[in-house]
C-alpha positions as CSV (number, residue, x, y, z in Angstrom):
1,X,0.0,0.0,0.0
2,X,1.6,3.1,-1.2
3,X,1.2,7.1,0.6
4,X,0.2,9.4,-1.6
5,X,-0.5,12.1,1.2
6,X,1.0,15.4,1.7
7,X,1.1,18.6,4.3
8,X,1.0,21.8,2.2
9,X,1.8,24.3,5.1
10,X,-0.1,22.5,7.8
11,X,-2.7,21.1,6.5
12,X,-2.2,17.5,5.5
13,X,-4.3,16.8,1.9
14,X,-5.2,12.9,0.8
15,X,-3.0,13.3,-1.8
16,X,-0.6,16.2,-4.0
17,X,-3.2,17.3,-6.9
18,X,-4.9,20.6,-7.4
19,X,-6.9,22.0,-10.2
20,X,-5.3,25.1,-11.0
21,X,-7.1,28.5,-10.7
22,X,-8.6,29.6,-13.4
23,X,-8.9,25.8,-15.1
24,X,-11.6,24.7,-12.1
25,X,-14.4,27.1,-11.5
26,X,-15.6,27.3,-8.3
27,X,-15.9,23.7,-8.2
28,X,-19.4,23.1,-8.3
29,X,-19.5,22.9,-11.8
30,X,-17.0,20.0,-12.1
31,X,-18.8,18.4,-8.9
32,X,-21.9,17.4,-12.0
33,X,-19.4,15.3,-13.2
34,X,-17.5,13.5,-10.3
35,X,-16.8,13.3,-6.6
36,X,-14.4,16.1,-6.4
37,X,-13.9,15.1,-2.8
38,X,-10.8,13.1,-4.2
39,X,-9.1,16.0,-4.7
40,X,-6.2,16.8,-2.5
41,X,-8.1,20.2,-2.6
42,X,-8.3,22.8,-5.5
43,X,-7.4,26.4,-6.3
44,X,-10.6,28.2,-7.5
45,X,-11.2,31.3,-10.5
46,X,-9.0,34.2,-9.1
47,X,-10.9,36.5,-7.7
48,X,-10.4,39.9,-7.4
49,X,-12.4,43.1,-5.2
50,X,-14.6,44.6,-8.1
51,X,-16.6,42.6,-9.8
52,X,-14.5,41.7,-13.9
53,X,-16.4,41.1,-17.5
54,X,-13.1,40.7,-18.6
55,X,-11.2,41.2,-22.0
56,X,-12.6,41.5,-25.3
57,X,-13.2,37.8,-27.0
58,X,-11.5,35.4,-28.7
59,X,-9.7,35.4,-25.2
60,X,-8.9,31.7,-25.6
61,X,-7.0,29.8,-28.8
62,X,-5.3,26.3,-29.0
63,X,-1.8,26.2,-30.3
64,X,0.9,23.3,-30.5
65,X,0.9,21.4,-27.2
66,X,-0.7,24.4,-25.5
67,X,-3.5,27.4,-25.5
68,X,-3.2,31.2,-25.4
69,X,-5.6,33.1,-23.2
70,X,-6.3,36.6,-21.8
71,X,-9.2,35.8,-20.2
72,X,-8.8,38.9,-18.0
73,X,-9.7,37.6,-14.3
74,X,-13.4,37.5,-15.3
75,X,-14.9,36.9,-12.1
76,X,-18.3,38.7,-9.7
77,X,-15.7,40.4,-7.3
78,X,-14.8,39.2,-3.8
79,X,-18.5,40.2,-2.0
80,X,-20.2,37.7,-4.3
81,X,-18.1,34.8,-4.0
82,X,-18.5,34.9,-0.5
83,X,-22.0,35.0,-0.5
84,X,-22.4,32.8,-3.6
85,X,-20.2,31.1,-5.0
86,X,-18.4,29.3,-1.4
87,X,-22.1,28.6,0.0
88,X,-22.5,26.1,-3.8
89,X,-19.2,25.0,-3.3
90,X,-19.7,23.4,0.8
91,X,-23.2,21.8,-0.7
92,X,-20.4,19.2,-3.0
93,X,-17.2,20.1,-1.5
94,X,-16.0,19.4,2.5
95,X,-12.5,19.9,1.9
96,X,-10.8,23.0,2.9
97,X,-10.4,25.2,-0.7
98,X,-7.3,27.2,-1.9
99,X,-8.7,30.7,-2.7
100,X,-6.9,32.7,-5.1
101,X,-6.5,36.5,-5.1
102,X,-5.9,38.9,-7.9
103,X,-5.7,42.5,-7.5
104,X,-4.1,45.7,-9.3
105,X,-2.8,47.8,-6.2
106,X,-1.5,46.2,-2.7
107,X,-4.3,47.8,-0.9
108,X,-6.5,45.8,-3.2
109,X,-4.7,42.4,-2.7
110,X,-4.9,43.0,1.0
111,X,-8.5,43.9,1.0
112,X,-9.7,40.7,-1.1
113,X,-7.5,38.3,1.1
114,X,-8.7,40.1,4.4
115,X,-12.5,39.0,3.1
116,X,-11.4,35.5,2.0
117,X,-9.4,35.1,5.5
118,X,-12.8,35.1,7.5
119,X,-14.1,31.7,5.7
120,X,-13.7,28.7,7.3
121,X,-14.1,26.8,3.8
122,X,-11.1,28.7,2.7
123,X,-7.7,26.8,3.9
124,X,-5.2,28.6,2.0
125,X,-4.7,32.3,0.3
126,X,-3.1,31.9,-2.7
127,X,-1.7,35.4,-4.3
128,X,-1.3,35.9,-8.1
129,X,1.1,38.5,-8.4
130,X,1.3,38.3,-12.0
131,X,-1.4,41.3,-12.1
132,X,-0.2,44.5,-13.5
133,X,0.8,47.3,-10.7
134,X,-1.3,49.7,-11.2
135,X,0.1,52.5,-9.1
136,X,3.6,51.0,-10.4
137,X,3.5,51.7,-14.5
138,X,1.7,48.4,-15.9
139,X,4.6,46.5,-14.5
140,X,3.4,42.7,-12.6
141,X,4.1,43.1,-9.2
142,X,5.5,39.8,-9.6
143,X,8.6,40.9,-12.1
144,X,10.3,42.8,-9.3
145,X,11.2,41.5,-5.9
146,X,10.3,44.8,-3.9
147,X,6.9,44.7,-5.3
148,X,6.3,41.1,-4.8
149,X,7.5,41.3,-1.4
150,X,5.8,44.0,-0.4
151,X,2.5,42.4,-1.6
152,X,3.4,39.6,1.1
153,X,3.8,41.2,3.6
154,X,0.5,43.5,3.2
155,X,-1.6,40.4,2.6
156,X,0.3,38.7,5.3
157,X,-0.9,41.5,8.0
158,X,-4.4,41.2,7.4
159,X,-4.5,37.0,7.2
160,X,-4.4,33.8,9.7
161,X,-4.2,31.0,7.0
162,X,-1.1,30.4,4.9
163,X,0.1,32.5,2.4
164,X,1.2,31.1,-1.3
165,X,2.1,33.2,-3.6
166,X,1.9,32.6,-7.2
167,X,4.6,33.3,-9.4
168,X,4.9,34.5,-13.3
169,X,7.8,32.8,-15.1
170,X,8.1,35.7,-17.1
171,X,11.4,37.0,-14.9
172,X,15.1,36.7,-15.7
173,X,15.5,35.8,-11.9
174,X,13.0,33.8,-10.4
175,X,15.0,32.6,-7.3
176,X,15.2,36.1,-6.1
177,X,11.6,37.0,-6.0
178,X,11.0,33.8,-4.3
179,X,13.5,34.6,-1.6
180,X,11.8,38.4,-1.5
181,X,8.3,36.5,-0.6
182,X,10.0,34.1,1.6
183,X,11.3,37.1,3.4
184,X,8.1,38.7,3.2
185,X,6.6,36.2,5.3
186,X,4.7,34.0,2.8
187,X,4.2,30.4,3.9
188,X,4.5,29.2,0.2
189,X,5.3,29.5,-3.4
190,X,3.4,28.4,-6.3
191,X,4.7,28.3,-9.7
192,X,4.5,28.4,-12.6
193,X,2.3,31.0,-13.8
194,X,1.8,31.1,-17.7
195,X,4.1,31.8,-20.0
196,X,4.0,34.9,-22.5
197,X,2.8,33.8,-25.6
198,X,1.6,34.8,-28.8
199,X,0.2,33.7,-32.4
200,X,-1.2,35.0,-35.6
201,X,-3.7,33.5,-37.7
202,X,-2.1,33.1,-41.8
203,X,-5.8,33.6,-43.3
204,X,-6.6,36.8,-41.5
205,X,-3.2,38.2,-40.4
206,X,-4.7,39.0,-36.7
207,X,-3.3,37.3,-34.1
208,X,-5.6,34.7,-32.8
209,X,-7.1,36.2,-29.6
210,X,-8.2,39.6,-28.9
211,X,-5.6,40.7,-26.5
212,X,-3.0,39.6,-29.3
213,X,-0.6,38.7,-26.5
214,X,-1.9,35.9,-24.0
215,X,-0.3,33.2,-21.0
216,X,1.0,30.1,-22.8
217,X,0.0,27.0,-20.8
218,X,0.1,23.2,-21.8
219,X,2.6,20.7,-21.9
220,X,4.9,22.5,-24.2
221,X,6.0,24.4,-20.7
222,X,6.3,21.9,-18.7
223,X,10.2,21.6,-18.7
224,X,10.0,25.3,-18.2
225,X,8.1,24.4,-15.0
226,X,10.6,21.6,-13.7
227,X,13.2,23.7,-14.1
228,X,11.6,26.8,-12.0
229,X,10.7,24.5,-9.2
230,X,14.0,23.1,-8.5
231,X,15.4,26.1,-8.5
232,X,13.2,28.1,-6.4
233,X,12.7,24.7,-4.0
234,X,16.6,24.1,-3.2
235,X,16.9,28.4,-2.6
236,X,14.0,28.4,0.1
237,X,12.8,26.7,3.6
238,X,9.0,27.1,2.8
239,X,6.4,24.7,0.8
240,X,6.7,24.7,-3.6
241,X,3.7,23.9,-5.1
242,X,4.8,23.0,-8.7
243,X,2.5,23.5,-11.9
244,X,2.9,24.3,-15.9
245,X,2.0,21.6,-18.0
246,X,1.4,18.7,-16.3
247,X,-0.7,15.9,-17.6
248,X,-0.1,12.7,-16.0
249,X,0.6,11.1,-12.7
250,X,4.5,10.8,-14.6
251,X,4.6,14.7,-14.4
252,X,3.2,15.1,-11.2
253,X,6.3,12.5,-9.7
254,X,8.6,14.4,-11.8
255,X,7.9,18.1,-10.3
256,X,7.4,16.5,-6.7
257,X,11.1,15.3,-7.4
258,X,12.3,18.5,-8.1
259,X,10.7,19.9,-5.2
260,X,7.0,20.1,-5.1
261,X,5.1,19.3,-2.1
262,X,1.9,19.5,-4.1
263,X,1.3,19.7,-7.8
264,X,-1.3,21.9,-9.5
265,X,-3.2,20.8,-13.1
266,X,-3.9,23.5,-15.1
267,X,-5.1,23.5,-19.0
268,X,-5.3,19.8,-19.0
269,X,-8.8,20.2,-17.2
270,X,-10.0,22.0,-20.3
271,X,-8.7,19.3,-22.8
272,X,-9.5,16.4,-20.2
273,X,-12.1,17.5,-17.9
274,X,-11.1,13.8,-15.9
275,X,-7.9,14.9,-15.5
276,X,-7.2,15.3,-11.6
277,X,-9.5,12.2,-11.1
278,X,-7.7,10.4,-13.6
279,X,-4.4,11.7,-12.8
280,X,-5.2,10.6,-8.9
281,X,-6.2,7.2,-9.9
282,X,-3.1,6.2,-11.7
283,X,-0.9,7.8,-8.9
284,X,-0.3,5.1,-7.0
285,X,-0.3,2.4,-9.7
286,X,2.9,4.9,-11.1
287,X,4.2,4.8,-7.4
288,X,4.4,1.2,-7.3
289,X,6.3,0.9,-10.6
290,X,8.8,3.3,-9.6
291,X,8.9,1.7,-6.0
292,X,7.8,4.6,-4.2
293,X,5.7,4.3,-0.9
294,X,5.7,7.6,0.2
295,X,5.3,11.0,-1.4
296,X,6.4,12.6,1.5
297,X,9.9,11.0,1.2
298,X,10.5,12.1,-2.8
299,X,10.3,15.8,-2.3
300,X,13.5,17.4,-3.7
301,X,14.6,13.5,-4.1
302,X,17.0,15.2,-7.1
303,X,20.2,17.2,-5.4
């Protein structure tokens, strides 16, 4: 009998997989279709204070081993997931859920994660700071390690629950900005965020989705992703949770070796909307072929 369990920051899940934000709802939806109680838990649409419509469509466009989207945090603001969205949720769901917070000022990170912080659904705060700073010329807060860590710490002040915070790949120095947010006092990292991506249709000469630039996700990034996770996992003492590409119970071993306590699945719940319950069924059939009986004991297994 094989372990597939894990503690992300204190909180011990049945096993490593979450949907990703973004890919997952608010998990009702994908609760029509199976007992999402298997889930190690899952990170739901990021959320933001003011209700979003979004960006103009086509926001979303498959490419070679991936999609483009600029979906534009579309969600009803903060207020109404609260008293919506998390009441649908605990009818299907009685796991604690990742909530994740978007925002386009610090004042507005802190605000959203203060509101989130007072749920008991909600176990961790997960903070995208791939958002563009607002008050700092357009630039993601999560490009520059000042920004990202002063997003921690504000988020941190106004929070009991642990803090993740989600990181874009688009850097030159991702090991720094995890250190900044490790200094900051967050209780996690996530990564990878998507990738910068863009393409152009030959017929029309327009590039395929609205925005014309979009995040690249799929498995096309997934190296991209293993690498990231090492490197941030071996430069700081706190919880990884690895994500980019994955698509099997193969890549979810793979990041978990390279440092990942838990693994997030991302666009492969829009090609495969089985994918986490597929993904956990053949986990421990792949543990027993690679003679692994504990996740616990294979995190950061490669030096």
């Amino acid at each position: 009998m094989v372990d597939t369990k894990v503690n992300l920051c204190g909180i011990e899940l049945d096993n490593p997989i979450i949907p990703a934000s973004g890919t997952f709802g608010y998990g009702y939806e994908y609760a029509e279709l199976y007992d999402i109680n298997m889930l190690g838990t899952f990170s739901f649409k990021g959320t933001t204070k003011d209700a979003r419509f979004g960006n103009p469509t086509p926001r979303i466009a498959e490419c070679t081993a991936g999609m483009i989207n600029a979906v534009g945090l579309q969600n009803p603001g903060v207020e109404a997931v609260v008293k919506e969205e998390l009441p649908k949720l605990k009818k299907c769901f009685n796991k604690k859920v990742m909530a994740n917070v978007s925002g386009f000022s610090v004042e507005e990170y802190a605000y959203t994660s203060s509101v989130l912080d007072k749920e008991d659904q909600v176990g961790w705060i997960e903070v995208n700071v791939s958002c563009p700073n607002v008050h700092g010329g357009g630039m993601s807060f999560g490009t520059d390690p000042k920004s990202a860590r002063e997003v921690t710490e504000a988020v941190k002040k106004v929070t009991t629950k642990p803090v993740l915070i989600k990181l874009s790949p688009n850097v030159t120095d991702i090991v720094s900005i995890a250190k900044a947010c490790e200094d900051g006092g967050a209780d996690g990292i996530s990564l990878i965020n998507t990738m910068l991506g863009m393409r152009i249709n030959l017929r029309t000469r327009k590039p395929v989705i609205a925005n014309k630039m979009g995040g690249f996700s799929g498995s096309a990034i997934f190296p991209v992703a293993v690498r990231m996770v090492y490197q941030v996992a071996h430069a700081v003492d706190i919880p990884v949770v690895g994500m980019g590409g994955v698509s099997s119970a193969e890549d979810v071993i793979e990041l978990m070796l390279a440092g990942a306590t838990a693994v997030q699945v991302g666009a492969y719940n829009l090609v495969n909307p089985y994918a986490c319950k597929d993904i956990i069924t053949e986990l421990p059939v792949v543990m027993e072929k690679y003679k692994i009986t504990s996740l616990k004991e294979i995190i950061k297994g490669v030096k």
